[in-house]
N, C-alpha and C positions, 0 to 999 in steps of 0.2 A: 805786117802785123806785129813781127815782133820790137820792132821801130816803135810803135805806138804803147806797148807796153809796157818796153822800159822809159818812156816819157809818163809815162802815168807814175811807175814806182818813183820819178824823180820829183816831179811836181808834189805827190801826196808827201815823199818824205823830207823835201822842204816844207812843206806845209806844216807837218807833227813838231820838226824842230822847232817851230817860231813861236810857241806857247803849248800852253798844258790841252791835252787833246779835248775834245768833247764827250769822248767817247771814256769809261770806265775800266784801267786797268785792274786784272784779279789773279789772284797765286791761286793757288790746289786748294786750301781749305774753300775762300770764297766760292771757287769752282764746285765744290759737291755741296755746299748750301745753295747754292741757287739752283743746281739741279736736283735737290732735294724736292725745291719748293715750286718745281715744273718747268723753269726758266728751259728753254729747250738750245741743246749746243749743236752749233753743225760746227762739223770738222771739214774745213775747206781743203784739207792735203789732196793729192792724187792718190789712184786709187791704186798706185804700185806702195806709194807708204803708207797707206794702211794696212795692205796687205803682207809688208817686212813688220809692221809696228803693232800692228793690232787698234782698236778704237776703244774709246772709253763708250762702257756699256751706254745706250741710250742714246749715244750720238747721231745725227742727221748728218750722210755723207754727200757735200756735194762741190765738185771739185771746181775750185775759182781762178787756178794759174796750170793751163797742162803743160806736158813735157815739153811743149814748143815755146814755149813762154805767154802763151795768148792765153786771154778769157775766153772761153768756151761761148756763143752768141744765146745760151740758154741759159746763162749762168746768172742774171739779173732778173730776167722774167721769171724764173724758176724759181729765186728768193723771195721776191718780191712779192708772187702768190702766196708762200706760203708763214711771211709773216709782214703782220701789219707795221706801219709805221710808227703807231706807241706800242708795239706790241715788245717787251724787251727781250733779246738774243743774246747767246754767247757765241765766242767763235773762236776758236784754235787751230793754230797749224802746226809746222814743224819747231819753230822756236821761235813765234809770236812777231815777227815782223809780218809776215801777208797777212795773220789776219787784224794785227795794227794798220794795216793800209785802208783794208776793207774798212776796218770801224771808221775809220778817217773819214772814209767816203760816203758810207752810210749815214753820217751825222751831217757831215757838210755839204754836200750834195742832192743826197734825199731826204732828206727831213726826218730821220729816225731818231727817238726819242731814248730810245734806252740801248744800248750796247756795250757790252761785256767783251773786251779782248783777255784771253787767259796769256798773261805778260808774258811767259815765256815758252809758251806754246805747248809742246804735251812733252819735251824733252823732260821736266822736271815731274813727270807724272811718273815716265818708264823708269828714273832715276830712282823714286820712291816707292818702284816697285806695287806700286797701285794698279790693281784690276784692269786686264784688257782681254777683250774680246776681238774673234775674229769676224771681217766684215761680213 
C-alpha cells in the first residue's frame, strides 16, 4: 500500500511541475474571505496534528494520508458525498504539499470545478498566530 502511495505523490507531483495547476492557490487573507462567504475548508492533516496544532475554527476534519502512509479506503467516498463537483472547497494541511496533491487530483481526475489549496498549508496561519481551536 504504501508502494502505491508514494507512486501517486510521484506522478501527481510530476504532473503540478509541468504547468500551472488547475486548481486555485490561496494565503490567509483569501482563506478567511472565502470562509467568510461559506466556502467550507476540510483540513486533510491527521488526527495527531490536529491535535498538537489545533484547527482553524470551522474546519471539516478528515484525514487523507495516515501514519502508514496510505489513503484511508473511506477517504474519497467520504469527500465525495459530501461535496459536489462544482461545489467549491478549500483544503489545507501541514504545509500545503498533500493538500496541493489532492487539488491536483481533484481537478484532474474527477472533474471538480473549484478548488482552493491554502499554499502553504496552516504552518503560516499558527505563525500568524491566528485562532485555533481544539478538534
Amino acid at each position: 500500500m504504501l508502494a502505491r502511495v508514494l507512486a501517486f505523490f510521484i506522478i501527481a507531483l510530476s504532473l503540478s511541475g509541468c504547468s500551472e495547476p488547475l486548481y486555485t492557490n490561496i494565503d490567509n487573507t483569501k482563506l478567511q474571505s472565502l470562509i467568510k462567504n461559506g466556502v467550507p475548508l476540510y483540513d486533510i492533516r491527521r488526527p495527531d496534528e490536529w491535535k498538537k496544532t489545533g484547527v482553524i475554527e470551522g474546519s471539516r476534519l478528515l484525514t487523507f494520508i495516515d501514519k502508514k502512509g496510505d489513503i484511508p479506503p473511506s477517504f474519497l467516498p467520504t469527500l465525495s458525498s459530501k461535496i459536489g463537483k462544482n461545489d467549491p472547497v478549500i483544503l489545507i494541511c501541514r504545509s500545503g504539499n498533500r493538500s496541493s496533491i489532492l487539488a491536483n487530483y481533484l481537478m484532474e481526475k474527477l472533474a471538480y470545478t473549484t478548488v482552493y489549496n491554502v499554499e502553504d498549508g496552516i504552518t503560516p496561519w499558527i505563525r500568524e498566530k491566528k485562532p485555533l481551536q481544539k478538534p
